[in-house]
C-alpha positions in Angstrom: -28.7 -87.1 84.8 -28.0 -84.2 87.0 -31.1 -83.9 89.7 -32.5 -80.2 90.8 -33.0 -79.0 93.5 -37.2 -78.8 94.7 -39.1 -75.5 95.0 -41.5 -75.0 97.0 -42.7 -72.1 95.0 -43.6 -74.7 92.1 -46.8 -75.8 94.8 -48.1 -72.0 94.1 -46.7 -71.5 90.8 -48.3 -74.5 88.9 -51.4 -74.4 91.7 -53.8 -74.2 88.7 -52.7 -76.8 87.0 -52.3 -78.9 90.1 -55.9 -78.2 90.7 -57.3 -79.3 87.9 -55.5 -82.5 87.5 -57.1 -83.0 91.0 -60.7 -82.7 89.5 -59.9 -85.1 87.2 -58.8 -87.5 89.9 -62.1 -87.1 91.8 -64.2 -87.6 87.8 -62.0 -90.5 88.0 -63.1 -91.7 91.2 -66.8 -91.4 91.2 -67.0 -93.4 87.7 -68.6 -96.9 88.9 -66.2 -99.7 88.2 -66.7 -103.6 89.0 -64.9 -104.8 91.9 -63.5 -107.5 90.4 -61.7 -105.1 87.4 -57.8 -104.5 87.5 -58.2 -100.8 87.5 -60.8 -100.9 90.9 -57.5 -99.9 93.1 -56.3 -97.5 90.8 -59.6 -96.0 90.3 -60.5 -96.0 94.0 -56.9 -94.0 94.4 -58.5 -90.9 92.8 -60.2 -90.1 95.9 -56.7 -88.5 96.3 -57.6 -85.6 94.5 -59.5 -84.7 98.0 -56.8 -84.0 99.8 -54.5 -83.1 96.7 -57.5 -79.8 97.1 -56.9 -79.7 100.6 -53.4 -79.0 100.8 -53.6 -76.6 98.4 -56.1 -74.8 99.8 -53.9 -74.6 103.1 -51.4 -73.1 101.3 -53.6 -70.9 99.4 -54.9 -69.1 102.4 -51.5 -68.9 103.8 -51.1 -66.3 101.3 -54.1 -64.7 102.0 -54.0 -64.1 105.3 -50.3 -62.9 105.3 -50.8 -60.6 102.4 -54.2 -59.3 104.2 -54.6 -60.6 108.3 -58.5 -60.0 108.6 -60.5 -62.4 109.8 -63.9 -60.5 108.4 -62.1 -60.1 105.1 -61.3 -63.7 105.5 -64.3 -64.8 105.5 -66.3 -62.7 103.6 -63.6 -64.2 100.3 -64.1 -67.3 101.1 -67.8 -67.5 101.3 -68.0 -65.5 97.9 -66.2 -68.0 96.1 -67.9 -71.1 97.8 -71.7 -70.5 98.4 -73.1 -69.0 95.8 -72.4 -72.0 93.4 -73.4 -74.2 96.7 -76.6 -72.4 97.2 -77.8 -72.7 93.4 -76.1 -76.5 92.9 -78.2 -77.5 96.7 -81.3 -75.8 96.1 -82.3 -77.7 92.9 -80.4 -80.8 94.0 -82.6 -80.7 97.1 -86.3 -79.2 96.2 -86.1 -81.8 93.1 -86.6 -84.6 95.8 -88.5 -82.6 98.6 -91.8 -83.7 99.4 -93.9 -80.4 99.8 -96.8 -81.5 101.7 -95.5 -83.7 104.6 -91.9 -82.4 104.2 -89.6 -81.1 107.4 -89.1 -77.1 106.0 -86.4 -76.7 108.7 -84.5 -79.7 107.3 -84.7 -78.8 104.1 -83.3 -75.5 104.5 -80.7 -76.7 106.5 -79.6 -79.6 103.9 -79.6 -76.5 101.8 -77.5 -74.0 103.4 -75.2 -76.5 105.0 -75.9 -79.8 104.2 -76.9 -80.2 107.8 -77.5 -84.2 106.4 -73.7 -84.4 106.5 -73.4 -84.2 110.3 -76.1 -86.0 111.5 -76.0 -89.4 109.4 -73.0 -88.8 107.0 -75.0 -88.0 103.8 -71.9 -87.8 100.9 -73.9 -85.5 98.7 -71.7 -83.1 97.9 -69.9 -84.0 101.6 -66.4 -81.6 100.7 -68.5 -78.5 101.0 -69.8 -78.5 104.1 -66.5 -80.0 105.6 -64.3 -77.2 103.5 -66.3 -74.3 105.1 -65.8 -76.0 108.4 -62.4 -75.7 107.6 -62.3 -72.7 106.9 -64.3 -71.9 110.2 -61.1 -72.7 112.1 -58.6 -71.3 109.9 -58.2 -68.2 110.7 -57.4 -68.9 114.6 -55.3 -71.8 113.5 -52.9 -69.3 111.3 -53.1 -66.5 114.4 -51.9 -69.3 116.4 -48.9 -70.9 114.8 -47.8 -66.7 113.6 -47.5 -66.5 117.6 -46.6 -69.8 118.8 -44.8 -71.5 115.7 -44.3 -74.5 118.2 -48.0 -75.1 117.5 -47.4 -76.4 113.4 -46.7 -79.7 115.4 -51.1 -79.8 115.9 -51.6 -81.8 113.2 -49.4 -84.7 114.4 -52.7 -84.8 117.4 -54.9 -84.8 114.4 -53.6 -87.4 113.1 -53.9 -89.0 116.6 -57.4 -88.0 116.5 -58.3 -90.2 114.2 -56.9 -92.9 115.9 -59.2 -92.0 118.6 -61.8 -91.4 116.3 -62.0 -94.9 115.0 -61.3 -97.0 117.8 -61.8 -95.6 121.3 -66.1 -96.6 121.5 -67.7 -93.6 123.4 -66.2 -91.1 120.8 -66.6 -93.2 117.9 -70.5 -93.9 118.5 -70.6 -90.0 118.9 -68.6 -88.6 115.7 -67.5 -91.5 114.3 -69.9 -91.0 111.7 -68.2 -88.5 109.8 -64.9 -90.1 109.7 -64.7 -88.9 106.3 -64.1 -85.6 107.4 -61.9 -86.2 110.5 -59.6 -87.8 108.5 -58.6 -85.0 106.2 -58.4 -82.4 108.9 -54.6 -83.2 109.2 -53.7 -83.0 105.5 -55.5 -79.5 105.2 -53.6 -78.2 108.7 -50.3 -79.2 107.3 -51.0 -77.4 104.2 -51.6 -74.2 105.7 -48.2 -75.0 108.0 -46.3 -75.6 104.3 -47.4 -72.0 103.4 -44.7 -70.0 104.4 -42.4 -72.7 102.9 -44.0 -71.8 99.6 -44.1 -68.3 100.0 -40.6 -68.2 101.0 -39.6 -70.3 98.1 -38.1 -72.7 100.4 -35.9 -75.3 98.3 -35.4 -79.2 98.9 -31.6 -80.2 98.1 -31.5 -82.1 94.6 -31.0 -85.9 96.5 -34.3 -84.8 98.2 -36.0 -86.2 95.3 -35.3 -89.8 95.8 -37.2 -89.3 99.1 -40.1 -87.9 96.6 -40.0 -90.5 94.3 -39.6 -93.4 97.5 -42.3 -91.6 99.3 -44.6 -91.6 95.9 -43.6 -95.2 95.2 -44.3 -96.2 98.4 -47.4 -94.8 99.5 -49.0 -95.4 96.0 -48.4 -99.2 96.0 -49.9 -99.6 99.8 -52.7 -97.6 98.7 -53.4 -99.6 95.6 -52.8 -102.7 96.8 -55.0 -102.0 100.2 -58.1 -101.2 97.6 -57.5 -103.9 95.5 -57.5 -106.5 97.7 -58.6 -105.7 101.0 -61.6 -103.1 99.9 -63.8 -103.2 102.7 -62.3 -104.7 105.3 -59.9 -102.0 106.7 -60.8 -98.6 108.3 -60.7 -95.8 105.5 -59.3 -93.4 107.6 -55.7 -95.6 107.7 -55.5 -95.5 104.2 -56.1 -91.9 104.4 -53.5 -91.4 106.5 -51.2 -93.1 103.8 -52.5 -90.3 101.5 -51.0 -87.6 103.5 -47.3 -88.5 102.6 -48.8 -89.5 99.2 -50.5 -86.6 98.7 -47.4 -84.0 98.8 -45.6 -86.4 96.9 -47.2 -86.8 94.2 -47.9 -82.7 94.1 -44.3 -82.0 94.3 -43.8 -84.6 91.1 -46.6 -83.1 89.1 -45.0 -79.7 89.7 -42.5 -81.3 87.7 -44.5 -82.7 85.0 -46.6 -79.2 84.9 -42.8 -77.5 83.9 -42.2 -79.7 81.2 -45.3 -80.1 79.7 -47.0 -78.2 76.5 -48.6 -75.4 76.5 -51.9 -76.4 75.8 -51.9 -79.4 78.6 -51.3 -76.5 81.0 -53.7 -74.0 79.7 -56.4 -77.0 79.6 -55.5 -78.0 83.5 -55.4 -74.3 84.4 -58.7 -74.0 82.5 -60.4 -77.0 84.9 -58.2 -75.9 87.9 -60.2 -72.6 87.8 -63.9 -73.8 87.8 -63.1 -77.1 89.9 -65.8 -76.1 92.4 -68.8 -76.2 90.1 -67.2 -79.0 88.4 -67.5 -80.9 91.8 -70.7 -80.1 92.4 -72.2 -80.8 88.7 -70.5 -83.7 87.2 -71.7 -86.2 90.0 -75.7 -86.2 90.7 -76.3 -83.9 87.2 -74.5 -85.8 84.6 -72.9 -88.9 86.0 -76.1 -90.4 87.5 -77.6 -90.1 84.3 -74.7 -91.7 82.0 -74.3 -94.6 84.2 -77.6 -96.8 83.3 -76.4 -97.1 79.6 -73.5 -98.6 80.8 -71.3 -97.2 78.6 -68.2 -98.5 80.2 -65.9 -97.0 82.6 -63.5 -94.8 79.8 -66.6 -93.5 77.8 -68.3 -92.3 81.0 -65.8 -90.8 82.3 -65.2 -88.9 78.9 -68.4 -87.9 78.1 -69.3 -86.8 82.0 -66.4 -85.0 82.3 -66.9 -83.2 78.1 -70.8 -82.4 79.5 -69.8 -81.1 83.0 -67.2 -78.5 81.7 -69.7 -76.3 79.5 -72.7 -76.2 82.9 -69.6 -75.5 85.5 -68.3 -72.6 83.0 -71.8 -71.3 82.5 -72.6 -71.5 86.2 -69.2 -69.6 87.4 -69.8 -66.7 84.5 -73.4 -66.3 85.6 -72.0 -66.2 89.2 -69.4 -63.6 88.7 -71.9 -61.3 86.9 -74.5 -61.5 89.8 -71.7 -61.1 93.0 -68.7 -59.5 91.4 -65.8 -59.6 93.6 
């Protein structure tokens, strides 16, 4: 069989669809699963679909910010499409279990606004939000930056670094270590916005390219499985996320592939999840999940039924948005 070239352009063409195949990988992830079951390094993979949102993103604002260079504008996008589901998903997640009469007010409406918990004791609640509009923070100078000084694309080979430092070196760990979580997809997110203008130029990989793909996949995936299925908890996260990185573009490139071949209705369905992914992250978990998991349905039903009674609330929630703060 004769192999094709790689496009780029596929990462922005099939972005929906790659999107929502990533919120299925996080559903995945967050199902509880016995250590001891042959899916638990699989399963603990899905946390893949983390970075598989932060590399798109990268490339997404890429486009953004070449088609319209304004950091207000910038901004002001971004924070339409991320806080209003935020602020309505964190204020009942949050006055639910707040203690009105001996209470800390200020903490509360910091949890709240940006789950101040996060970066003072790594509180995971809904940890991607406040790390994505930190992100997002920085982008903008980031992407002035490399348009001046390309040589500067080669920052996220320090992030990476950074990590490194992050983990082992004491005085900073005892200081930030704490939110290794994030640290350690600040590089994939970087690269992504550097891939941008690969995308957007439709940049193309020659065909033998995709043995690299598929040895880079292959690769990366069996370390990664293997790491969580037998050594889960007793490595440092962050160098298995560092594994994800080549995984991660990997396995978008190859899905790009499966997305061009596959029915119609498979990608109208992934578009159709792609599109509210946001609320879907922030309902499924602590709204649905946490209440399916004491019948102990079993891993495939939960994951079924908390992804069938997340979709209707996340849809609801972004039309109800939309008609409130229209873009």
């Amino acid at each position: 069989m004769k192999l094709k070239e790689i496009q780029l352009a596929d990462l922005s063409r099939y972005r929906g669809q790659l999107m929502g195949a990533a919120i299925v990988f996080i559903i995945l992830f967050h199902v509880p699963l016995a250590r001891g079951d042959a899916f638990f390094g699989l399963r603990r993979c899905g946390n893949i679909g983390v970075d598989m949102f932060l590399f798109l993103s990268g490339i997404g604002l890429w486009y953004a910010w070449v088609k319209q260079p304004s950091v207000s504008h910038f901004y002001r996008r971004r924070l339409l499409r991320l806080f209003p589901a935020w602020l309505v998903v964190s204020s009942i997640y949050y006055l639910q279990r707040f203690n009105f009469e001996t209470g800390d007010y200020l903490d509360l409406v910091l949890d709240i606004t940006v789950n101040w918990g996060f970066w003072l004791h790594d509180e995971l609640t809904f940890w991607y939000v406040p790390a994505i509009m930190m992100l997002y923070l920085w982008a903008p100078l980031y992407m002035k930056l490399i348009a001046r000084h390309p040589v500067f694309r080669w920052l996220p080979v320090l992030m990476v670094c950074w990590c490194v430092v992050v983990q082992w070196v004491v005085p900073v760990h005892q200081a930030v270590g704490h939110i290794e979580i994030f640290w350690s997809r600040v590089p994939i997110f970087f690269l992504g916005i550097n891939c941008g203008s690969l995308v957007r130029q439709d940049h193309r990989i020659e065909p033998a390219g995709r043995w690299l793909v598929w040895i880079t996949l292959l690769m990366t995936a069996a370390a990664c499985i293997w790491l969580e299925q037998m050594r889960h908890g007793r490595f440092p996260l962050f160098a298995e996320r560092m594994i994800y990185i080549p995984l991660t573009v990997s396995l978008l490139i190859l899905l790009c592939d499966f997305f061009r071949i596959a029915p119609a209705w498979c990608n109208r369905a992934c578009v159709f999840l792609g599109g509210i992914s946001l609320e879907i992250y922030l309902i499924h978990n602590h709204f649905v999940m946490s209440y399916l998991t004491p019948y102990h349905l079993g891993y495939w039903p939960t994951a079924l039924l908390t992804t069938l009674l997340t979709l209707p609330l996340a849809w609801l929630l972004q039309r109800i948005l939309r008609r409130l703060m229209p873009a």
